[in-house]
C-alpha positions in Angstrom: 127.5 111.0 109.1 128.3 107.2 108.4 126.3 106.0 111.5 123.5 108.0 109.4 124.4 106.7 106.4 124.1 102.9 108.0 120.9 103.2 109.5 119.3 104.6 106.2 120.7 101.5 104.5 119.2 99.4 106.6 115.9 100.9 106.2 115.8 101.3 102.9 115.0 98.7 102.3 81.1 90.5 101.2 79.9 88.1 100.0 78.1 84.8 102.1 79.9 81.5 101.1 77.9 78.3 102.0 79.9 74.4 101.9 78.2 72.4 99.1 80.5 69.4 99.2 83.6 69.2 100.5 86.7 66.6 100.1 87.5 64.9 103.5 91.2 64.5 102.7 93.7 66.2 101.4 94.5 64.7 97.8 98.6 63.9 96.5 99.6 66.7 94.4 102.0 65.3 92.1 101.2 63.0 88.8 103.2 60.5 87.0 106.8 61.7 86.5 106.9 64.0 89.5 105.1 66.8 87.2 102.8 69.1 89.2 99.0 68.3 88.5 97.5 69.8 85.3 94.2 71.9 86.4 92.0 73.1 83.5 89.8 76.1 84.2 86.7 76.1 82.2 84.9 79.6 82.0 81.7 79.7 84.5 78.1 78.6 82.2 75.2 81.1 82.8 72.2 79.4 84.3 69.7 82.4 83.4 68.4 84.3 80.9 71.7 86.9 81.2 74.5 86.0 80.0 77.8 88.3 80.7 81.0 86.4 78.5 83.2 89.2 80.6 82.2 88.5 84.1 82.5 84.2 83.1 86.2 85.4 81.7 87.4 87.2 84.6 85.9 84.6 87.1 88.3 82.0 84.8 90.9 84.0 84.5 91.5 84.6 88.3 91.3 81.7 89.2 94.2 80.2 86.5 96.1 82.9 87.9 95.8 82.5 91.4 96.2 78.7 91.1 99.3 78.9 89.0 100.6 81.0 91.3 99.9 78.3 94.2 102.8 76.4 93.2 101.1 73.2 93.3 99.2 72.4 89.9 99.9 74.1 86.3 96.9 75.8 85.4 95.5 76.8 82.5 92.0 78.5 81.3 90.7 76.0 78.4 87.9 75.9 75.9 87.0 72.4 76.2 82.9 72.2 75.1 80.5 73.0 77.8 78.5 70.4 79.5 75.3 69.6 78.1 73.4 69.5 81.5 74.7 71.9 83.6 77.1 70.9 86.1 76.5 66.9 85.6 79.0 65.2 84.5 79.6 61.5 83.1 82.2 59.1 82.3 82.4 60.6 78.8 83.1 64.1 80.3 86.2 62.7 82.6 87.5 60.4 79.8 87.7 63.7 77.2 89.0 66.0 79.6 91.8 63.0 80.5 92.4 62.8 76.7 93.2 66.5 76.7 95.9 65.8 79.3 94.3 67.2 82.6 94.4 66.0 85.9 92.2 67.8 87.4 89.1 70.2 85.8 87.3 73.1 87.4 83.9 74.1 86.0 81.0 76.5 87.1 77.8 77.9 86.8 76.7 81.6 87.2 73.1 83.3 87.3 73.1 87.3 87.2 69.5 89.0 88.5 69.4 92.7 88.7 73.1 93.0 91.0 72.8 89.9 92.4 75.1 87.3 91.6 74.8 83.6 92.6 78.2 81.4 91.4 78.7 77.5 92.1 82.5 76.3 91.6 83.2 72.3 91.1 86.5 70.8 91.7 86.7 67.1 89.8 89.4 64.4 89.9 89.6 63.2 86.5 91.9 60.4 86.9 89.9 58.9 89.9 86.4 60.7 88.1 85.0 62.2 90.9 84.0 65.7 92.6 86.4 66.5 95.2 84.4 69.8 96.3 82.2 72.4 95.2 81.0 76.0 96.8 78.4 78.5 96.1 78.7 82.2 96.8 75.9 85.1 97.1 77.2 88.4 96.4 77.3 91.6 94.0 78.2 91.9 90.4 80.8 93.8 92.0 82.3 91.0 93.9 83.0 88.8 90.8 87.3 88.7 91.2 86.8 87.6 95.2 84.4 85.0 94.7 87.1 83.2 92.0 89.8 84.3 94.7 87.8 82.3 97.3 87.2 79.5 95.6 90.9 79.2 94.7 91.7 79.1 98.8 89.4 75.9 98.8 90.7 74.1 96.1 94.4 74.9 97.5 92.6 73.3 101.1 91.5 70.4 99.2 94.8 69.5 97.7 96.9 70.3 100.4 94.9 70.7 104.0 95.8 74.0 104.3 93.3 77.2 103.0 95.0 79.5 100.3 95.2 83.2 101.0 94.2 84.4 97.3 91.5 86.4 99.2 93.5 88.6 101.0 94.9 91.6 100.8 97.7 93.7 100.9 98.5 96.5 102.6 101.5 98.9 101.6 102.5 102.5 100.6 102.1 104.1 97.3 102.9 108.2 96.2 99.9 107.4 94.0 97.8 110.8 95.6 100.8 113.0 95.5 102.4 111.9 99.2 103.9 108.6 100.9 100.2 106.8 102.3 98.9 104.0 102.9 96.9 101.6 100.6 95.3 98.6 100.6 94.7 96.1 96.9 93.9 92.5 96.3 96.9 90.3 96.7 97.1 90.5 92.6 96.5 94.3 92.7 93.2 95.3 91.8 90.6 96.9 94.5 93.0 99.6 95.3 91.9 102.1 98.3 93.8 105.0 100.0 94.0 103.9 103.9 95.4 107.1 105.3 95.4 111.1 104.5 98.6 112.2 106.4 100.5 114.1 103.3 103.7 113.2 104.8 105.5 110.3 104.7 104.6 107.1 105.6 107.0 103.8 106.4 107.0 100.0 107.1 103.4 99.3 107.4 103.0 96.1 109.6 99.2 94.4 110.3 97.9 93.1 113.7 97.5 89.0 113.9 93.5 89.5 113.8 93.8 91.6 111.0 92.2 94.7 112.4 95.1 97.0 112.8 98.2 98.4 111.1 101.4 99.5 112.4 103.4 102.3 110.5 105.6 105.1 111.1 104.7 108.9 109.6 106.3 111.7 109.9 103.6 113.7 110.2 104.3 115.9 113.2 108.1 116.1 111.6 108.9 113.6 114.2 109.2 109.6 112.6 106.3 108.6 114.9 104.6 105.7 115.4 100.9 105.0 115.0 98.1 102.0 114.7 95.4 102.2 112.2 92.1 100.9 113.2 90.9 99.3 110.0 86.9 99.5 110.8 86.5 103.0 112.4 89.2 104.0 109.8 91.6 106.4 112.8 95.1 106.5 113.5 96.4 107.1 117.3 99.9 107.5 118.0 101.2 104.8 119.4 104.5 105.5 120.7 105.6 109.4 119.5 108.6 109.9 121.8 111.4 112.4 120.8 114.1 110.6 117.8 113.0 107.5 115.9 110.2 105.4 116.3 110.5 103.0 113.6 109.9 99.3 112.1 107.6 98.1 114.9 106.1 94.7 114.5 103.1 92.9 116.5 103.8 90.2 118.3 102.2 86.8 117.1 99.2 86.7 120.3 98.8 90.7 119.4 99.8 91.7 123.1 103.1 93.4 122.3 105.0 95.4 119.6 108.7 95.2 118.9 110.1 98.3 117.6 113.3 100.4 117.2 113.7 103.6 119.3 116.5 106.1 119.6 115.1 107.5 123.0 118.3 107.2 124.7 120.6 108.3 121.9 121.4 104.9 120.4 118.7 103.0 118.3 117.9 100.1 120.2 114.4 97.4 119.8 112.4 97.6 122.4 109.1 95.8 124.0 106.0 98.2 124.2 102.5 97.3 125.3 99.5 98.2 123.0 99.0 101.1 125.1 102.3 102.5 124.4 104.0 101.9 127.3 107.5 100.2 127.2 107.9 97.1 128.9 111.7 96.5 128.2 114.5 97.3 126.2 115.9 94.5 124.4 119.3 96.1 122.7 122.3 97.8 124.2 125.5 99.0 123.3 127.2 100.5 119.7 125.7 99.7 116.8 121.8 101.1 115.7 119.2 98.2 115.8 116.5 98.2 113.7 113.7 95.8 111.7 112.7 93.4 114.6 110.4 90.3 113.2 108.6 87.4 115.5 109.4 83.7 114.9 105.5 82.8 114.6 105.4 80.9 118.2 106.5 84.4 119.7 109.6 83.4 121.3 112.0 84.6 119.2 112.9 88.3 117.8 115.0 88.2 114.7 116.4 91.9 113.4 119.2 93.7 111.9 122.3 95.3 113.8 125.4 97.2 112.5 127.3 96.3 116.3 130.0 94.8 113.8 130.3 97.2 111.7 128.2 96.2 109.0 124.0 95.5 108.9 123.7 91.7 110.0 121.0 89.6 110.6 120.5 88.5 114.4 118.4 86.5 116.3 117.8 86.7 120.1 114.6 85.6 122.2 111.8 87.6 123.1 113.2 88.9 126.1 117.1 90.1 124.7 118.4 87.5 125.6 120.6 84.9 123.9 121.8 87.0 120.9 123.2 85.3 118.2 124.5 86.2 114.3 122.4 84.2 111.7 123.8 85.7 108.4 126.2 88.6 107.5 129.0 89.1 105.0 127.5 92.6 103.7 124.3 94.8 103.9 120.9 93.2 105.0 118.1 94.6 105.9 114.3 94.1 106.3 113.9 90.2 107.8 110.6 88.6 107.5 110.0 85.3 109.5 108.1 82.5 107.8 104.9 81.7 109.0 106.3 78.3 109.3 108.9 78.9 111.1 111.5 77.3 108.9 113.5 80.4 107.3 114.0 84.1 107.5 113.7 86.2 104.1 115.5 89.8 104.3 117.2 92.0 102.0 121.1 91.6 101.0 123.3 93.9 98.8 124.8 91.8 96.1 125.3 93.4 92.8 122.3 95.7 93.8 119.7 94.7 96.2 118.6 91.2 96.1 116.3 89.1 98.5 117.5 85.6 100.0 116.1 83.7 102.6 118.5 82.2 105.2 117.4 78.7 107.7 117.9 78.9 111.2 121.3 76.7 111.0 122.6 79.5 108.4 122.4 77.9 105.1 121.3 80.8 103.0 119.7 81.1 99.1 119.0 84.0 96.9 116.0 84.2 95.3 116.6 87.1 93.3 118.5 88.6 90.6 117.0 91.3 88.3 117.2 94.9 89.4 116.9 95.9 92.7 114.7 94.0 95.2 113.8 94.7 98.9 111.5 94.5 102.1 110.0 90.3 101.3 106.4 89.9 103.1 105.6 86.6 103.8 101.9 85.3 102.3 100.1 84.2 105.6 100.2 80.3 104.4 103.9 81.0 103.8 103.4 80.1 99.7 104.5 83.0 98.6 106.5 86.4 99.1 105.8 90.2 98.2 108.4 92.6 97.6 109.3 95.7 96.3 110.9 96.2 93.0 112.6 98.7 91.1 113.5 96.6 88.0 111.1 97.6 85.8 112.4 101.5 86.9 109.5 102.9 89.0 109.1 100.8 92.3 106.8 98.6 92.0 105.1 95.7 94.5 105.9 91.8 92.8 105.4 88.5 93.9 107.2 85.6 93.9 106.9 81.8 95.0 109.1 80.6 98.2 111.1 79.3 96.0 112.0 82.8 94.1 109.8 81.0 91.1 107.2 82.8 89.3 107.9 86.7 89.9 105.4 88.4 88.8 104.4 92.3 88.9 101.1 93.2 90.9 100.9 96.4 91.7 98.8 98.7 89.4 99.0 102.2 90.9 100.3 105.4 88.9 103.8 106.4 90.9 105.7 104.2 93.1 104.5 100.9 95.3 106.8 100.1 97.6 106.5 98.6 102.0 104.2 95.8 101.0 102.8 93.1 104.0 100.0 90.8 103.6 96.6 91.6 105.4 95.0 88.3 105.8 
């Protein structure tokens, strides 16, 4: 019954875009007092006959949020006068916007015909007054919130060389129709659909490197099974149903493998299966259960969590078992999550509840965490930012946070609990 009571511990836890201009170099992010760059949002000006102050709000209101969230500027929506000749701008215009204490100024333009929607974003320097890029997007009235979320990954690509993920998605589990399934929102939780239909329940969701298929373990045969999702035809196939556990599997970075945990042979070891199903090798042996395997992002290292000294630890061995080594302990932890970077491992400790810490690969460890109880971090795929699952507000709900543990912020929206979040790129 304690082995039992281990291994449940350590689970616990549209539209077309077309390049108008584009910067050619990534501009310095910081300003005068190593202060982060201040961004004014203006909301987007109607270019036709209708004018909808809503859909100009929202598109504003996004995108503040999105690039506050980014880290890298302070962002605000502001009420500065609209230009007099559409999306020109002169000397005047930079020289009032610098006056009001901005760094940087985003303004656009919208026309609304029938359901069409046409939308032009411009990105300005104010300090050096010029336009560092600009995009159009063609789309529905519908797609108002991903047009501002797309426009967000540029600006983040012009200011640091690397594209923003604000339009993706993420994928995670929610008792929202009555039973444990899988669902799918915007990163900052609205668009929610219901993935799966299996009234069972539904674990540790985990999406395929092209983004076309998700990992996850149900219990719908009364077995803990596991299956892929194919995204586009919308069908789940077993994967790997063998008799006893069948649990936490993760894709390999080149999509070729899946790590998972299996207690085929009476002890829960991670083992290497093809995307077939077929096992390639077992990667764990001896006491202790095994569980929660995650890839370093160049695929040559398995990080996971073992009890083999008594207690859930974090480990780190390479791809093929070999070369096993502790990486953090000293307690409960549970649910690792590799940086796309490389540089750290997030997972899941219990200290004075459940908190989330990240840990670098020479063991020097931080928490990031500190209200309530927090568990199973999901790494955004530029590596800005982390989801989690939260129970501090009491129902379990999904939050994000910076890499830093700044800015935590509750995005889930569904009635009953959100929990197993992972980023669907």
């Amino acid at each position: 019954m304690k082995r039992y009571l281990i291994l449940l511990m350590m689970l616990s836890v549209f539209c077309s875009s077309v390049v108008v201009w584009a910067a050619d170099t990534a501009v310095e992010v910081t300003a005068r007092g190593n202060r982060s760059l201040r961004l004014g949002i203006v909301a987007p000006q109607p270019t036709g006959a209708s004018y909808k102050t809503q859909l100009a709000d929202t598109m504003a209101a996004v995108h503040a949020f999105d690039m506050q969230m980014s880290g890298i500027v302070q962002s605000e929506v502001t009420s500065l006068p609209p230009l007099g000749h559409g999306l020109a701008v002169s000397s005047a215009d930079y020289d009032r916007w610098a006056t009001s204490g901005f760094e940087l100024m985003v303004r656009g333009t919208y026309a609304l015909s029938g359901d069409t929607l046409v939308t032009e974003f411009r990105l300005y320097d104010v300090i050096g007054k010029k336009m560092l890029t600009a995009k159009r997007y063609t789309g529905r009235a519908a797609d108002t919130r991903k047009m501002a979320h797309l426009f967000s990954d540029e600006v983040v690509r012009t200011l640091t060389g690397e594209k923003g993920t604000f339009s993706a998605h993420i994928v995670f589990v929610s008792t929202q129709s009555g039973s444990k399934e899988l669902h799918m929102m915007d990163w900052d939780g609205y668009g929610v659909q219901r993935l799966t239909n299996h009234h069972s329940i539904l674990l540790s969701p985990d999406v395929s490197p092209n983004s076309t298929m998700v990992l996850f373990t149900s219990y719908r045969r009364g077995n803990p099974d596991l299956y892929v999702r194919n995204l586009a035809q919308g069908t789940d196939t077993i994967l790997s149903g063998r008799r006893g556990l069948n649990i936490t599997g993760a894709w390999s970075p080149d999509g070729k493998q899946v790590a998972l945990s299996m207690s085929r042979e009476g002890t829960t070891d991670i083992y290497l299966i093809d995307t077939k199903g077929a096992i390639i090798k077992r990667l764990t042996s001896g006491a202790g259960a095994n569980v929660s395997p995650t890839w370093s992002p160049d695929g040559t290292k398995i990080a996971f969590i073992s009890d083999r000294h008594g207690k859930p630890n974090l480990f780190v061995m390479n791809r093929d078992g070999s070369n096993v080594r502790k990486l953090a302990g000293g307690g409960y932890l549970a649910t690792p999550a590799w940086s796309p970077k490389g540089d750290v491992i997030a997972f899941t400790r219990m200290s004075g509840g459940f908190q989330i810490s990240v840990v670098t690969l020479d063991g020097a460890e931080t928490q990031l965490t500190s209200s309530g109880n927090n568990e199973r971090p999901r790494w955004s795929p530029d590596g800005r930012m982390i989801v989690f699952g939260s129970k501090r507000s009491g129902t379990e709900a999904l939050y994000v946070m910076r890499r830093d543990g700044t800015g935590q912020t509750k995005v889930s929206r569904v009635s009953g609990i959100a929990q197993h979040p992972v980023w669907l790129p």
